[in-house]
LOVEXDO-951452 format. One record per atom (N, C-alpha, C, CB): x, y, z. Coordinates in steps of 0.2 Angstrom, whole numbers, padded with zeros to 4 digits, always signed. Glycine has a CB too. Layout:
N
XYZ ...
// end
This chain:
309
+0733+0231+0378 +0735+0237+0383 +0735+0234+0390 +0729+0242+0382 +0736+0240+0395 +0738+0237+0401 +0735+0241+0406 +0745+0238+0402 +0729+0237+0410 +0725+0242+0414 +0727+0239+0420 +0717+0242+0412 +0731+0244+0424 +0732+0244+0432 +0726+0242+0437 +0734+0251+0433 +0727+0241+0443 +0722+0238+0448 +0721+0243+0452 +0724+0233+0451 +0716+0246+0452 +0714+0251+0456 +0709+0250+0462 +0711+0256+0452 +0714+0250+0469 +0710+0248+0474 +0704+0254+0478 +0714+0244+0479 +0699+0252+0476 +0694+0256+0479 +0693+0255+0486 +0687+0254+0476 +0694+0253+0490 +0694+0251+0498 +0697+0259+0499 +0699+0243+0501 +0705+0258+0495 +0709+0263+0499 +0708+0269+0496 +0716+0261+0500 +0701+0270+0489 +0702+0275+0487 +0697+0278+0491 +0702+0274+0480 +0691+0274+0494 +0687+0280+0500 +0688+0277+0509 +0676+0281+0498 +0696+0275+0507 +0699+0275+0515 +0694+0269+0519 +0697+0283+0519 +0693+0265+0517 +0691+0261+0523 +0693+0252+0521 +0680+0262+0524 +0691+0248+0527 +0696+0242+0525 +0689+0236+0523 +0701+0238+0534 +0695+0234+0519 +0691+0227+0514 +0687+0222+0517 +0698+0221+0509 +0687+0225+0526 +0681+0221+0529 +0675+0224+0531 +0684+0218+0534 +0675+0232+0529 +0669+0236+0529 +0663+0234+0529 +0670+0240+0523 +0658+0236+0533 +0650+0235+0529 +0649+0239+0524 +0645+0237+0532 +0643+0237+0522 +0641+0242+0516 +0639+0248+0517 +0635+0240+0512 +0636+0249+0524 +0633+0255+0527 +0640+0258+0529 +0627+0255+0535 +0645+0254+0531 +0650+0260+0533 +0656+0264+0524 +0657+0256+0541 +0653+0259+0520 +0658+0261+0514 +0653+0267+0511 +0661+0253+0509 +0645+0267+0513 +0642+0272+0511 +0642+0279+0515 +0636+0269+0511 +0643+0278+0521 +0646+0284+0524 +0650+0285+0523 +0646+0285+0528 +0655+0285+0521 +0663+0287+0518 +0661+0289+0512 +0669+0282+0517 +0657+0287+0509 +0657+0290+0501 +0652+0299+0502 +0652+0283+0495 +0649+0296+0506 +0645+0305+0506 +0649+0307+0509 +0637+0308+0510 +0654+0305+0514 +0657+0311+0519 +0661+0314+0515 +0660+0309+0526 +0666+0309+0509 +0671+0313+0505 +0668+0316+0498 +0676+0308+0502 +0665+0313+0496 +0658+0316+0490 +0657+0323+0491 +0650+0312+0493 +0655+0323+0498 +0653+0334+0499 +0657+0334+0502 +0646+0338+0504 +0666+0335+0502 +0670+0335+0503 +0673+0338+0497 +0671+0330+0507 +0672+0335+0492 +0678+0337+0486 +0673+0338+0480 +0685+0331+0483 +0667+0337+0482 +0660+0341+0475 +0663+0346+0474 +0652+0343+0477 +0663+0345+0467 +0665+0353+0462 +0662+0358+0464 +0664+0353+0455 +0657+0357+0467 +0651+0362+0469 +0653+0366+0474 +0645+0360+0470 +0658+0363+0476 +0661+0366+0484 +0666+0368+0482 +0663+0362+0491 +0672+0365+0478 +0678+0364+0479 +0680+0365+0472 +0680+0358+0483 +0678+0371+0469 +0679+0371+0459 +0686+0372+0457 +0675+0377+0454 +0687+0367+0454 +0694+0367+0449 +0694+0359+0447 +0704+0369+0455 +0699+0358+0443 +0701+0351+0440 +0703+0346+0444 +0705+0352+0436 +0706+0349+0450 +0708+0342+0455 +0704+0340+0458 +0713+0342+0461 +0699+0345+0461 +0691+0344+0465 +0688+0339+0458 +0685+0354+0466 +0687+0340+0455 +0682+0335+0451 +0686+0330+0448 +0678+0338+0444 +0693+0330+0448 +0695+0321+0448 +0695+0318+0454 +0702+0320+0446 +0695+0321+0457 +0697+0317+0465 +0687+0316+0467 +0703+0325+0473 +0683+0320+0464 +0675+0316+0465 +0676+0310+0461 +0666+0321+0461 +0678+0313+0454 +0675+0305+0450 +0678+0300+0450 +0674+0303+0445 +0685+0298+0453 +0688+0295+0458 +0683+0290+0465 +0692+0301+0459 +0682+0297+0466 +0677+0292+0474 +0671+0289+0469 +0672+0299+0482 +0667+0293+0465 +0661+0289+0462 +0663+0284+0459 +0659+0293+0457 +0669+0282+0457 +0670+0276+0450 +0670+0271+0459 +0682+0276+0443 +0672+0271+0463 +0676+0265+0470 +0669+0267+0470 +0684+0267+0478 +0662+0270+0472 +0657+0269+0477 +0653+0264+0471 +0652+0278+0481 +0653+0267+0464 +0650+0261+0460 +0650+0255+0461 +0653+0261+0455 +0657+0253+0464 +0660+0248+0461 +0658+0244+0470 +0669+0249+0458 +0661+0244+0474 +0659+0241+0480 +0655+0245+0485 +0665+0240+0483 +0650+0250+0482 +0645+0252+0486 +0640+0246+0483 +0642+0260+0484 +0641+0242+0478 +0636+0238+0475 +0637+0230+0479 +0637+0237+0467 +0634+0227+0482 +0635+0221+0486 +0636+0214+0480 +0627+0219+0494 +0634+0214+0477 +0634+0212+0472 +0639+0211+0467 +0631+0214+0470 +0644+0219+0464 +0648+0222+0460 +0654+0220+0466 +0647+0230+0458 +0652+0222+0470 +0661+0220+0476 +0660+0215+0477 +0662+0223+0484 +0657+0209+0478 +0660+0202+0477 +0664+0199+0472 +0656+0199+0477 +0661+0201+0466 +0664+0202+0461 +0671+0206+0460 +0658+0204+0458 +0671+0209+0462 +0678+0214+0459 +0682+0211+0467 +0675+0225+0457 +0679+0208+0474 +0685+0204+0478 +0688+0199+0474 +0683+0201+0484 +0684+0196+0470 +0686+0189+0468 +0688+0192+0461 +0679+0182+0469 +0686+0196+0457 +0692+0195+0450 +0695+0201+0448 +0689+0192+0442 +0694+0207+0456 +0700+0213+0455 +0697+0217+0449 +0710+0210+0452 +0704+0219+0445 +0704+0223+0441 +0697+0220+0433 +0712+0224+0439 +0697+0212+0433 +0691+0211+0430 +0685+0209+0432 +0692+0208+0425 +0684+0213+0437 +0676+0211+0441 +0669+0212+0437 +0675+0216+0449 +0669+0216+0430 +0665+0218+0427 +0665+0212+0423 +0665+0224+0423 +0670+0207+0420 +0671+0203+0415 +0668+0195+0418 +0679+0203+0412 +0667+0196+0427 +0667+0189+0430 +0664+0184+0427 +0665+0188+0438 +0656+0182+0424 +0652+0180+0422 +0656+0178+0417 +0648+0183+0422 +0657+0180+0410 +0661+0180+0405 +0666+0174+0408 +0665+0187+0403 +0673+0177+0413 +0676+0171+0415 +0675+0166+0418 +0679+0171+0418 +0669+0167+0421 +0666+0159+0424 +0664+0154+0418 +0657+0160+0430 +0662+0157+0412 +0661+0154+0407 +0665+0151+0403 +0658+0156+0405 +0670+0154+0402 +0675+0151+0398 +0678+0147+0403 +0679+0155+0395 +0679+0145+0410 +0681+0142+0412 +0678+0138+0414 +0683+0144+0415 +0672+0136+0415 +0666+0130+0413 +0668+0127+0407 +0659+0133+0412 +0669+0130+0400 +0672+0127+0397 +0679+0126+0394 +0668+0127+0395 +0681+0126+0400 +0689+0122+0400 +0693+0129+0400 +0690+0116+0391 +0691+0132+0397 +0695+0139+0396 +0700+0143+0401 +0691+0144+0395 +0704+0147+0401 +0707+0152+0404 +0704+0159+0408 +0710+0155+0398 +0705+0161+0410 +0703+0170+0410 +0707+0173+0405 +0706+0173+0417 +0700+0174+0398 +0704+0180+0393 +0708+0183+0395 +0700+0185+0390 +0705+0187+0402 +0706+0196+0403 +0713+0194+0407 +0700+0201+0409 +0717+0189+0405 +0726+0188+0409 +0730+0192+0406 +0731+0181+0410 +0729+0194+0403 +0734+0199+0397 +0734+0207+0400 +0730+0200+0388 +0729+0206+0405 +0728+0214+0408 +0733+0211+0415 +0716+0216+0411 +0737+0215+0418 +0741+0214+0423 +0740+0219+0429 +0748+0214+0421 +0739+0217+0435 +0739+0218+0442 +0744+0224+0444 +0740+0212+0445 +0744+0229+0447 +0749+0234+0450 +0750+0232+0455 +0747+0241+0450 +0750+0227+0460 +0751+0225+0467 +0745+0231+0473 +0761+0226+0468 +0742+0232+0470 +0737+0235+0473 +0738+0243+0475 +0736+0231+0478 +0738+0247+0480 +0738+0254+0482 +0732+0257+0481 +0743+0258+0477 +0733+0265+0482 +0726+0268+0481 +0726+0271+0475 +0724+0272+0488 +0728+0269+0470 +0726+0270+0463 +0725+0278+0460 +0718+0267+0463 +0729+0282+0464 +0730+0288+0465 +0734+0292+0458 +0733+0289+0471 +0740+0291+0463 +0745+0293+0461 +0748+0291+0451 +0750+0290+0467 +0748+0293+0448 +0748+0291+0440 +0742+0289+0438 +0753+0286+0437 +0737+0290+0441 +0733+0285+0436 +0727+0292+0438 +0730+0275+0439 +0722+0289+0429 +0717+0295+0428 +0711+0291+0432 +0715+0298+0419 +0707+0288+0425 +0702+0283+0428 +0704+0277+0427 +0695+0284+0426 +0701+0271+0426 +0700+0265+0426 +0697+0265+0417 +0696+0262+0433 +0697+0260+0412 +0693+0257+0408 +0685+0254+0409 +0697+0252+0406 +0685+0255+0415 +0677+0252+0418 +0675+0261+0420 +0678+0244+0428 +0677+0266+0423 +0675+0271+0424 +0672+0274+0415 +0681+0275+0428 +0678+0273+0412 +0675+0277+0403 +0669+0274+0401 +0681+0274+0394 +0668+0267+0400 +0663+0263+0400 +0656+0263+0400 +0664+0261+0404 +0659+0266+0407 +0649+0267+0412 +0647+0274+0410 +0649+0266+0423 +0654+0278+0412 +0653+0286+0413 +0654+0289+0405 +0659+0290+0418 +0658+0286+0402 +0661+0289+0393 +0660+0300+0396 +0650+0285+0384 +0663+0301+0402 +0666+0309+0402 +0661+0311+0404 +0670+0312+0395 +0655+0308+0406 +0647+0312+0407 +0648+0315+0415 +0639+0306+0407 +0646+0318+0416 +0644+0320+0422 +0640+0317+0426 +0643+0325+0422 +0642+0318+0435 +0639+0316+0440 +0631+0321+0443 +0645+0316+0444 +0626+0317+0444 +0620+0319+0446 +0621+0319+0454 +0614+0315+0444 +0626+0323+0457 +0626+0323+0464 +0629+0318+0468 +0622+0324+0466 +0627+0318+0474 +0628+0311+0476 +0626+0303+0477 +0627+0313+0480 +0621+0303+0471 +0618+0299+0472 +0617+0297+0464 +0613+0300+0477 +0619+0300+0460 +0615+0301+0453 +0622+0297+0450 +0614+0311+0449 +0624+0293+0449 +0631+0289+0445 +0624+0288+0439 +0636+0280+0450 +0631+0291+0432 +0627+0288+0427 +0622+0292+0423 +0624+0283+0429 +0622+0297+0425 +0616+0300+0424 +0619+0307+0421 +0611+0299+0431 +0616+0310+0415 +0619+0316+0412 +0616+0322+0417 +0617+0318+0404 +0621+0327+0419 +0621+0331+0425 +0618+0337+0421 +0629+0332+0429 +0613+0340+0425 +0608+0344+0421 +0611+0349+0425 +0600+0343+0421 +0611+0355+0422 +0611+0362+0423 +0607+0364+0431 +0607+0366+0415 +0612+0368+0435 +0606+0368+0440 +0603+0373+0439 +0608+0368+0447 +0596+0373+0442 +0591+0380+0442 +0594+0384+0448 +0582+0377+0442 +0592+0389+0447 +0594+0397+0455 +0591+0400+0453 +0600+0403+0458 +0587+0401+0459 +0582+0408+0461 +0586+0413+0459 +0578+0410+0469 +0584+0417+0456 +0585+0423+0454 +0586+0427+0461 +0580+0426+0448 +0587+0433+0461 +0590+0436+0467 +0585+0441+0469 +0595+0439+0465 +0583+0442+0476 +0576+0447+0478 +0578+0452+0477 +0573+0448+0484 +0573+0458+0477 +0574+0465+0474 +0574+0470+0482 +0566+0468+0467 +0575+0474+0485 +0572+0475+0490 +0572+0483+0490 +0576+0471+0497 +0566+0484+0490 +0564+0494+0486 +0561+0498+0494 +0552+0495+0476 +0559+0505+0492 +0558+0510+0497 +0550+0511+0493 +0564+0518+0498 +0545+0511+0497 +0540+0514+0491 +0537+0522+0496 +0531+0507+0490 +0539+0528+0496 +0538+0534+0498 +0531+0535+0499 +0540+0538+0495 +0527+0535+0505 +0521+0536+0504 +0519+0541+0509 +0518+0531+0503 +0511+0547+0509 +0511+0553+0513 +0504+0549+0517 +0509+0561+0509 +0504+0552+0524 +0501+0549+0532 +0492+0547+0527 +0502+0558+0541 +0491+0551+0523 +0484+0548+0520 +0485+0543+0517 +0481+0552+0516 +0490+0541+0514 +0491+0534+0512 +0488+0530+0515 +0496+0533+0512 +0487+0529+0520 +0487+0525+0526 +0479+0524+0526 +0490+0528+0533 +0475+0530+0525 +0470+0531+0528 +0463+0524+0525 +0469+0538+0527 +0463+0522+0518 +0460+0516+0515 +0466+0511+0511 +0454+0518+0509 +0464+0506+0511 +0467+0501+0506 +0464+0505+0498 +0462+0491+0507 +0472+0504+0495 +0471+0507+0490 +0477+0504+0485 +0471+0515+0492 +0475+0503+0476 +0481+0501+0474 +0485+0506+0470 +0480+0494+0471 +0491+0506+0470 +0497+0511+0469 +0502+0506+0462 +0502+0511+0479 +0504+0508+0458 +0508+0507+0452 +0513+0509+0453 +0506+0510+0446 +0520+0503+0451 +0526+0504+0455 +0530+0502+0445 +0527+0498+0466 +0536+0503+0446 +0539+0499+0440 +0546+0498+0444 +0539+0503+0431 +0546+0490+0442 +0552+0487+0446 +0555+0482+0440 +0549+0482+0452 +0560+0483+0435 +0565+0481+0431 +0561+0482+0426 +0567+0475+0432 +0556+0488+0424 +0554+0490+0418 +0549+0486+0416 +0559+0489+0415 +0546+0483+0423 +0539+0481+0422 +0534+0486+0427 +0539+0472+0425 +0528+0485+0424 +0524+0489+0428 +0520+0484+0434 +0520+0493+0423 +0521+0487+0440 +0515+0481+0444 +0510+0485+0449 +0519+0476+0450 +0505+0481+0450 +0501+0484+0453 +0501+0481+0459 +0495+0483+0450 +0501+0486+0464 +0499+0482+0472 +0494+0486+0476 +0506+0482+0477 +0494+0483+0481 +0490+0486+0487 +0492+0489+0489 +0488+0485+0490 +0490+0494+0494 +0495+0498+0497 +0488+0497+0505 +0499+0506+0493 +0489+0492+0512 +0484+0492+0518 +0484+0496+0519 +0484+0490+0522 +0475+0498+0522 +0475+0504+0525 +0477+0501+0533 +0467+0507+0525 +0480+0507+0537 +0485+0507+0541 +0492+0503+0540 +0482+0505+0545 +0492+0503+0532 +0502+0502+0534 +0505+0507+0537 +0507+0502+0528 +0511+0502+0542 +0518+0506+0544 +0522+0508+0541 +0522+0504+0548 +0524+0514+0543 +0531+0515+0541 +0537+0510+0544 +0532+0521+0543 +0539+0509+0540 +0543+0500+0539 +0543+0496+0538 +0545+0496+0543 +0534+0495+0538 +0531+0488+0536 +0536+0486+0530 +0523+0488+0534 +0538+0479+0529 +0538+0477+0522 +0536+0472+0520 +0542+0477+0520 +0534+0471+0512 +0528+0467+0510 +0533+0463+0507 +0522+0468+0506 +0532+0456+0506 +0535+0452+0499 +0531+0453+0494 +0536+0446+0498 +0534+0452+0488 +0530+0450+0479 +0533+0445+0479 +0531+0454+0471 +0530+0440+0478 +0533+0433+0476 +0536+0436+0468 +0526+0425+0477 +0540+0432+0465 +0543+0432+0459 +0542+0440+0455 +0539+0426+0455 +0543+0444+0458 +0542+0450+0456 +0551+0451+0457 +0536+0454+0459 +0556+0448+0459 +0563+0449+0457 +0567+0448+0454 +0565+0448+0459 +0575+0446+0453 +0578+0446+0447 +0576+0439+0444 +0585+0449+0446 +0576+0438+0436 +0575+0431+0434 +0580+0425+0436 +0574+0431+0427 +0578+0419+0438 +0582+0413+0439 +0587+0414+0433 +0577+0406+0438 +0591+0409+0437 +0595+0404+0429 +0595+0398+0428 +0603+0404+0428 +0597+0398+0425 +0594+0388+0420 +0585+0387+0421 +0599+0377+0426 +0582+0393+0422 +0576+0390+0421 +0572+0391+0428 +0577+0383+0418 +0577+0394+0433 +0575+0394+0440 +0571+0399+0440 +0579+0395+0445 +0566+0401+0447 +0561+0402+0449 +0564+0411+0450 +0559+0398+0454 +0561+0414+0448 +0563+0420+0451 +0563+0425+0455 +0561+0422+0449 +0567+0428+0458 +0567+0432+0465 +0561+0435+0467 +0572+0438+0467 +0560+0438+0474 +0555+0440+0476 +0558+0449+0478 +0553+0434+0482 +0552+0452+0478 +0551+0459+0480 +0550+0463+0484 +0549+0460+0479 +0556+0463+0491 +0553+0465+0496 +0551+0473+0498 +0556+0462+0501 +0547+0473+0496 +0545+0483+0496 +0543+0484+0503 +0536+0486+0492 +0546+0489+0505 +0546+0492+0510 +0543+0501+0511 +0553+0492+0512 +0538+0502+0517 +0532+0507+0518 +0537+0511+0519 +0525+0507+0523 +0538+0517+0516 +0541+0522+0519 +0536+0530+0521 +0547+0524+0515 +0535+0532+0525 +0532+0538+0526 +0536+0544+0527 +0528+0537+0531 +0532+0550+0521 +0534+0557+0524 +0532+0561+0529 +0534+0561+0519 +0534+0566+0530 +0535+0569+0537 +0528+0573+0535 +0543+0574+0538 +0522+0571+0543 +0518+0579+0541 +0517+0582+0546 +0511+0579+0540 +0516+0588+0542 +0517+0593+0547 +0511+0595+0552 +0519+0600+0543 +0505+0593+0551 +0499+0592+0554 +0500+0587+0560 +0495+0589+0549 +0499+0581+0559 +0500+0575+0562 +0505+0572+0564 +0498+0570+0560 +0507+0571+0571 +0511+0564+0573 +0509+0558+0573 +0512+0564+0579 +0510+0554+0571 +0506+0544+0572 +0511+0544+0578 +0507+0536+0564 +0506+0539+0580 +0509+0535+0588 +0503+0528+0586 +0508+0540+0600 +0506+0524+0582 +0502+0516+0580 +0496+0520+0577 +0499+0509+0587 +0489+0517+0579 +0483+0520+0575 +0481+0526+0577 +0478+0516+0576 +0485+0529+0582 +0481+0537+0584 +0486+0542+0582 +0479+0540+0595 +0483+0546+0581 +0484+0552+0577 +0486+0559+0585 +0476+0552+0571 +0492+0563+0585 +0493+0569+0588 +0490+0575+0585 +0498+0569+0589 +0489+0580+0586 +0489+0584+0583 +0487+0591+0587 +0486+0583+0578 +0488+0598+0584 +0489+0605+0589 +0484+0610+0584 +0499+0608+0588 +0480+0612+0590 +0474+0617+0587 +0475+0623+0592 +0466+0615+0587 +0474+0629+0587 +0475+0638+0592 +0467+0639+0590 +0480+0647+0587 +0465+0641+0600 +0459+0646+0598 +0459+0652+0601 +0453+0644+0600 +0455+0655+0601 +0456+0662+0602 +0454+0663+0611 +0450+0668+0597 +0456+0669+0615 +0455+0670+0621 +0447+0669+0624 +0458+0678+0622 +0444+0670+0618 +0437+0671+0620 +0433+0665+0620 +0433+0676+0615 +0436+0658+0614 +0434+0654+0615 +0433+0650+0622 +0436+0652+0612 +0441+0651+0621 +0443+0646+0627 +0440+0650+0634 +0452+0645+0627 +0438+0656+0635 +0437+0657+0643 +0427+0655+0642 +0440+0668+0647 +0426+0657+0635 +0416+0656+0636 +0415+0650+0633 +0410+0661+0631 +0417+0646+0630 +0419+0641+0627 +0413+0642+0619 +0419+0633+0633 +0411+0636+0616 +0410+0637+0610 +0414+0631+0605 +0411+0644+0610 +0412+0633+0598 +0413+0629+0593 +0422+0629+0588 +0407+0629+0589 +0423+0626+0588 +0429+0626+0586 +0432+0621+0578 +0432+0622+0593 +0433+0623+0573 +0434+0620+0566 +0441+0616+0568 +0435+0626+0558 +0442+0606+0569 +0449+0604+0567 +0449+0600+0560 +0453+0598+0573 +0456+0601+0559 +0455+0595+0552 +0457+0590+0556 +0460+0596+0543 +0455+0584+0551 +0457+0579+0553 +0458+0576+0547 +0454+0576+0557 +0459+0569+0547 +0463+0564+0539 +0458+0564+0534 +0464+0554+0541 +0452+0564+0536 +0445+0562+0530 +0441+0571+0529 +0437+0556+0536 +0445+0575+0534 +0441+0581+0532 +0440+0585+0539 +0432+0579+0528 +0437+0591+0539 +0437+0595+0544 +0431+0592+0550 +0437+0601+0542 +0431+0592+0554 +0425+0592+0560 +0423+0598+0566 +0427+0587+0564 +0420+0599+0569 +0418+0605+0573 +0419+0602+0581 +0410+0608+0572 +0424+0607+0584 +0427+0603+0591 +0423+0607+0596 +0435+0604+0593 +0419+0604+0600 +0416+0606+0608 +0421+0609+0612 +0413+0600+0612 +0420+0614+0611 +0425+0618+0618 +0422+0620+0623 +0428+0625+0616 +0425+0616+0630 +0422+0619+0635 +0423+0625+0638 +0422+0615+0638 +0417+0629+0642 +0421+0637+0646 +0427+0635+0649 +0417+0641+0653 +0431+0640+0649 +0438+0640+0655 +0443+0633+0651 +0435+0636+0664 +0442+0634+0646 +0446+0627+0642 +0456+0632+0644 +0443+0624+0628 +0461+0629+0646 +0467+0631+0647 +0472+0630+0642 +0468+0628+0652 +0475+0634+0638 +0480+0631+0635 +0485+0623+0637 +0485+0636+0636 +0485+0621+0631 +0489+0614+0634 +0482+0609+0635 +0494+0616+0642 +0478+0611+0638 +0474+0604+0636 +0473+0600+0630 +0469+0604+0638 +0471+0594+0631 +0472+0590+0628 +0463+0585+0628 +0479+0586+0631 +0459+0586+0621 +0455+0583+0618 +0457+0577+0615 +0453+0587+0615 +0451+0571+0615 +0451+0566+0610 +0445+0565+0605 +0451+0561+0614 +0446+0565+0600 +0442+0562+0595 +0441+0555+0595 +0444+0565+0589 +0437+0551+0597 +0437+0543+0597 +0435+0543+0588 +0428+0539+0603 +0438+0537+0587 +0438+0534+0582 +0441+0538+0575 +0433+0532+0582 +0443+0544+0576 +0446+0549+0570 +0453+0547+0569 +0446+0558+0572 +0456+0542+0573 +0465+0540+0568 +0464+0537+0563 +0472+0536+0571 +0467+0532+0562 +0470+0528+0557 +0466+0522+0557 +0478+0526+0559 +0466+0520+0552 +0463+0513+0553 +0465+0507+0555 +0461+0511+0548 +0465+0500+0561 +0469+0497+0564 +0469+0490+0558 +0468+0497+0573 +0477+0490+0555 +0479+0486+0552 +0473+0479+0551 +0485+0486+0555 +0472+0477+0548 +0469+0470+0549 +0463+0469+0552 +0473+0466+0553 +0458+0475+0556 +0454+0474+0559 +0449+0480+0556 +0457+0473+0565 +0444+0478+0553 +0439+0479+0549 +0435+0483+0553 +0435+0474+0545 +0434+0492+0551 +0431+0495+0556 +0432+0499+0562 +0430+0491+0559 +0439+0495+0562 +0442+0499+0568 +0447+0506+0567 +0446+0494+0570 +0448+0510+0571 +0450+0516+0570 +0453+0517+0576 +0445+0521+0569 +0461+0519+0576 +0462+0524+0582 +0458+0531+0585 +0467+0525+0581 +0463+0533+0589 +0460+0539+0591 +0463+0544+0589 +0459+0540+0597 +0461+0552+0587 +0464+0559+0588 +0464+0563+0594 +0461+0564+0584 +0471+0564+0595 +0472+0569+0600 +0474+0574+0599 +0475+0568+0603 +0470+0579+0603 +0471+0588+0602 +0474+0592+0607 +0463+0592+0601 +0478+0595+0605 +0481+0599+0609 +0479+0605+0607 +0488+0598+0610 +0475+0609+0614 +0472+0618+0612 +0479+0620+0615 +0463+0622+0617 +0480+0626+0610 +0483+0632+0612 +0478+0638+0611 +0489+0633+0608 +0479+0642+0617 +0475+0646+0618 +0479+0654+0616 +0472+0644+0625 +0477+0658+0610 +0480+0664+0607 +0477+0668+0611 +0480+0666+0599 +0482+0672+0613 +0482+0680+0618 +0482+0686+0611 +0492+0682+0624 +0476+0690+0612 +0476+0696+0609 +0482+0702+0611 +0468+0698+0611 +0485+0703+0605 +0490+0708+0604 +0488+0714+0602 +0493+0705+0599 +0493+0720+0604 +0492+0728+0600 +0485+0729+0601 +0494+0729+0592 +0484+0730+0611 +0475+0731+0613 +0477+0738+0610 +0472+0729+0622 +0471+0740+0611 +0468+0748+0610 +0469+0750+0617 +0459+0749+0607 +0466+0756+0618 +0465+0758+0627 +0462+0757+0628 +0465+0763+0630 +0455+0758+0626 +0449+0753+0626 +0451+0747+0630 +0447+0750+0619 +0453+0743+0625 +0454+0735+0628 +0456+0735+0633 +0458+0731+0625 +0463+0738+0634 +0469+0739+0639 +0464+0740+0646 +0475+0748+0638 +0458+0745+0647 +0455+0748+0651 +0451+0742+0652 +0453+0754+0649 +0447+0740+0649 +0443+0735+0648 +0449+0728+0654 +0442+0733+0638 +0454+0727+0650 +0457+0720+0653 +0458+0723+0660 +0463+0717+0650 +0461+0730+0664 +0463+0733+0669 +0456+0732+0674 +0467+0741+0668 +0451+0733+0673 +0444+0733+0675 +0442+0727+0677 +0438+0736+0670 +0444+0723+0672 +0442+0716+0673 +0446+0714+0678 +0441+0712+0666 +0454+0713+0679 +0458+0712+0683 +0457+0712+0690 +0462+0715+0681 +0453+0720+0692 +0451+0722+0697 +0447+0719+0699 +0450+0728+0697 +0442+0718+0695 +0436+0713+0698 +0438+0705+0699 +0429+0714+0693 +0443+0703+0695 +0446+0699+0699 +0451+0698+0704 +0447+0696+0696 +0451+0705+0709 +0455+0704+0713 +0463+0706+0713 +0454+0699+0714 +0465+0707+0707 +0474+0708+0700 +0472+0715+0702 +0474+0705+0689 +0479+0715+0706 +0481+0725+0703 +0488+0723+0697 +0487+0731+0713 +0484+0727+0695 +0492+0727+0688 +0492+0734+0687 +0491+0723+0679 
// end
């Protein structure tokens, strides 16, 4: 048979006076250049193992002396040094020379490529020889809404969610945001070839209450008391997140002010203990559909404060 001379200099572009370091940088720069991994189809992966058979061969300081000095049979040199010690020929002259080129154009691989490779795949850039294993991929994250109401918040507590028809248990912090989101490590979709599985990014959503505003760890909120409280002052029932309390109203308290409850919000994320505050807004209700009684009553009183009405 008749095996052509395939020059590897010109097959990853650089000249037969190259270093090793510069014939190694040409092989990665073309290498991730036409990796099947980038560039999939059948020309992409001949035109790699192409570059792989030329970086084999004179990426080796050793193998390229050898294949300067006997070409197309550089694998056989040893062999011909021997027979030619004793008195012999070069067997391999029955094999003939193409006058050199870049070994491209009509030609598949070389007889030294089947050889080594026998049709196996490449381990990357670095892997000649070596059976190419399946690559592993994380599987893909999941990213969910978990709905939850403003008491939610109020302790660490764990909550039962099912995410691909598994059931999981989490936590849910006291003082989570609305928006916060958590990861689950491997609680996403499963790898392939054996990879590691995606991750779960759950996200706090909160419903609307009709009680409370949040502003971070304090808490807003709107209480009615009656005309009489608010001008003698006295005790007052609010709720709040953990249950009701009795508010100190002072005489002469005005519509529209604004009370605090120290430590009645939210619990502050991360910090053991700690509480925001509640804020109260009094509204103060006016008695409707007086009697004449009353009418007479409020007209008397008016007068004594000075009010003609």
């Amino acid at each position: 048979m008749a095996t052509d001379f395939i020059d590897y200099y010109a097959t990853l572009g650089v000249n037969k006076s190259a270093s090793q370091d510069d014939i190694r940088k040409a092989y990665r720069k073309l290498a991730r250049q036409h990796h099947p991994d980038v560039n999939p189809g059948n020309e992409a992966a001949t035109r790699f193992k192409q570059i792989s058979e030329a970086y084999e061969v004179i990426g080796d300081a050793d193998k390229r002396k050898k294949y300067d000095q006997y070409g197309k049979d550089w694998a056989h040199a040893d062999q011909i040094e021997k027979m030619r010690r004793q008195g012999g020929g070069n067997p391999f002259d029955q094999y003939t020379y193409s006058g050199g080129g870049d070994g491209m154009e009509g030609q598949d691989f070389s007889d030294f490529f089947q050889s080594i490779f026998g049709g196996r795949g490449f381990g990357g850039l670095g892997g000649f020889g070596r059976q190419q294993q399946p690559r592993t991929q994380k599987g893909q994250d999941i990213k969910a809404d978990l709905m939850l109401d403003l008491a939610d918040a109020f302790e660490t507590h764990k909550r039962t969610i099912e995410v691909n028809g598994k059931q999981i248990r989490i936590n849910v912090p006291a003082g989570a945001e609305d928006g916060q989101t958590i990861r689950l490590r491997g609680h996403g979709q499963p790898g392939a070839q054996g990879g590691q599985p995606g991750d779960l990014y759950l996200t706090f959503k909160f419903e609307p209450d009709s009680r409370f505003e949040r502003k971070g760890s304090d808490l807003h909120t709107k209480t009615r008391v009656d005309l009489f409280t608010a001008l003698l002052g006295g005790e007052h029932e609010v709720q709040t997140l953990n249950g009701p309390v009795r508010l100190r109203v002072k005489p002469g308290t005005s519509s529209g002010s604004k009370l605090r409850l120290k430590g009645k919000g939210l619990p502050v994320q991360k910090e053991a203990d700690k509480h925001g505050d509640l804020y109260i807004e009094i509204n103060v209700d006016l008695p409707t559909n007086l009697s004449e009684a009353e009418e007479k009553l409020v007209r008397d009183w008016a007068e004594l404060r000075g009010k003609k009405v």
